[in-house]
Kinemage of the C-alpha trace (Angstrom):
@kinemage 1
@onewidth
@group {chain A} dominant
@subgroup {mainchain}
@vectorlist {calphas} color= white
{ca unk a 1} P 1.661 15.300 -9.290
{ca unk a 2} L -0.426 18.724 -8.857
{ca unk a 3} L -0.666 21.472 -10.207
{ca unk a 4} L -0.087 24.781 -9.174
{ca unk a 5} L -3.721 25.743 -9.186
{ca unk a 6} L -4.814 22.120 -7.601
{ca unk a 7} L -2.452 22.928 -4.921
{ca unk a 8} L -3.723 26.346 -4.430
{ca unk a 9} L -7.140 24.868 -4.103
{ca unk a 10} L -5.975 22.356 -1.601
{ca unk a 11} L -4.564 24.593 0.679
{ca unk a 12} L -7.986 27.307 0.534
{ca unk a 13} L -10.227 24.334 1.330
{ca unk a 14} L -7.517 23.626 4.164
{ca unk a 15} L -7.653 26.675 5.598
{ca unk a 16} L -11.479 27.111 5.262
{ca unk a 17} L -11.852 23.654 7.199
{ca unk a 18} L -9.093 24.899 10.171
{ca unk a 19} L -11.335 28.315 10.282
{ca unk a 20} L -14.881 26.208 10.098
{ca unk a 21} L -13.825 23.195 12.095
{ca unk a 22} L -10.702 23.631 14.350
{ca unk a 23} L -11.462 20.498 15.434
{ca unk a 24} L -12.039 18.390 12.731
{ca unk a 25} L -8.700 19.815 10.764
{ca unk a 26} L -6.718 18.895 14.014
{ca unk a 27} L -8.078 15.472 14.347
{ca unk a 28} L -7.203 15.025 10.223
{ca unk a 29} L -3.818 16.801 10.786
{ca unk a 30} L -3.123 14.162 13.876
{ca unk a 31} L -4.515 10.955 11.444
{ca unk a 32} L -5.768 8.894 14.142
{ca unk a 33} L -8.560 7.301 13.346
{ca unk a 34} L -11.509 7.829 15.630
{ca unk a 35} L -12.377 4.941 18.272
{ca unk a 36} L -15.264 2.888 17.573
{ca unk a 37} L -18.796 3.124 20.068
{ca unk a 38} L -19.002 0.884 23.021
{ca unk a 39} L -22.081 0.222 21.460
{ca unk a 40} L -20.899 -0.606 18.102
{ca unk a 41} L -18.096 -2.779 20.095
{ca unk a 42} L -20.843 -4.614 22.368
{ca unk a 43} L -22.807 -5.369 19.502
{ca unk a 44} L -19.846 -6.836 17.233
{ca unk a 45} L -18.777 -9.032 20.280
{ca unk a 46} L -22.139 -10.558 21.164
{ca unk a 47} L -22.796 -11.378 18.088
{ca unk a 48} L -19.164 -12.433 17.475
{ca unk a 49} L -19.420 -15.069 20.574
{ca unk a 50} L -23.015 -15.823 19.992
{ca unk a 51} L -22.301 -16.727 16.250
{ca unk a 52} L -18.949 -19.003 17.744
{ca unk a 53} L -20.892 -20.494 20.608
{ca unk a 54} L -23.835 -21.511 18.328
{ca unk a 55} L -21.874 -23.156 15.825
{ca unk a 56} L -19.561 -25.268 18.206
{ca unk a 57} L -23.423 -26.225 19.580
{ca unk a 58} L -24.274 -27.561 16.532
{ca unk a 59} L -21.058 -29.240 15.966
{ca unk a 60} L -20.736 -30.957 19.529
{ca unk a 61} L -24.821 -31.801 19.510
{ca unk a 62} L -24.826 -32.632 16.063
{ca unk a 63} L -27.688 -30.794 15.240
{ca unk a 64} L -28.377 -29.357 12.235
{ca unk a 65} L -30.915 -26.720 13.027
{ca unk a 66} L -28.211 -24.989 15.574
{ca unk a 67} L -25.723 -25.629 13.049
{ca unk a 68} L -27.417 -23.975 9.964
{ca unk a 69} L -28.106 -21.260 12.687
{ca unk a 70} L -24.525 -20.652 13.625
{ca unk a 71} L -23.644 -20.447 10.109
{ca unk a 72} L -26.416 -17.538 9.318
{ca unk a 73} L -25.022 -15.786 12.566
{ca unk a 74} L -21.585 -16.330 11.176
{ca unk a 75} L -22.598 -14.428 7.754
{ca unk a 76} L -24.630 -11.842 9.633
{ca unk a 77} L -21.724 -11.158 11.824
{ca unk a 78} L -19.370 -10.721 8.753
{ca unk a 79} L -21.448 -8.757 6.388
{ca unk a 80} L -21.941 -6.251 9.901
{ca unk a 81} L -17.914 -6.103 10.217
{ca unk a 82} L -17.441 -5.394 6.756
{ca unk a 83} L -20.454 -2.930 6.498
{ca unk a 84} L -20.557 0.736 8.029
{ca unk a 85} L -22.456 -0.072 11.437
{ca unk a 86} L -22.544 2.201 13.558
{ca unk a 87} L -20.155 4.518 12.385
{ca unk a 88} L -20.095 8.389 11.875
């Protein structure tokens, strides 16, 4: 729970941010978050399928170099979806 100053606080950096940035406060007001790049999205889904595509490769030739690749796409591809790429 706040107090009565932390409150008061709140709401002046409130208004300050609806005088500042109409635009901004709205979009925080609304709570939608924003949609991602087509970029970012292109990216993430090429490397998505080429990380899949690679590893069923290396599974159906049984090859180990296209294998070990897949598997290095597979981690680059996760460490970019959990990382901030891309994003404001």
């Amino acid at each position: 729970m706040l107090s009565h100053h932390d409150r008061q606080e709140l709401e002046k950096i409130e208004r300050w941010f609806e005088l500042t940035e109409p635009a901004l406060a709205a979009r925080l007001r609304a709570g939608k978050p924003a949609r991602p790049p087509l970029l970012r999205l292109a990216v993430l889904l090429s490397l998505d399928i080429t990380a899949g595509l690679l590893m069923l490769l290396g599974l159906t030739l049984n090859s180990p170099a296209l294998l070990l690749t897949g598997m290095i796409a597979v981690t680059t591809a996760v460490i970019v979806h959990l990382s901030r790429f891309g994003r404001d």
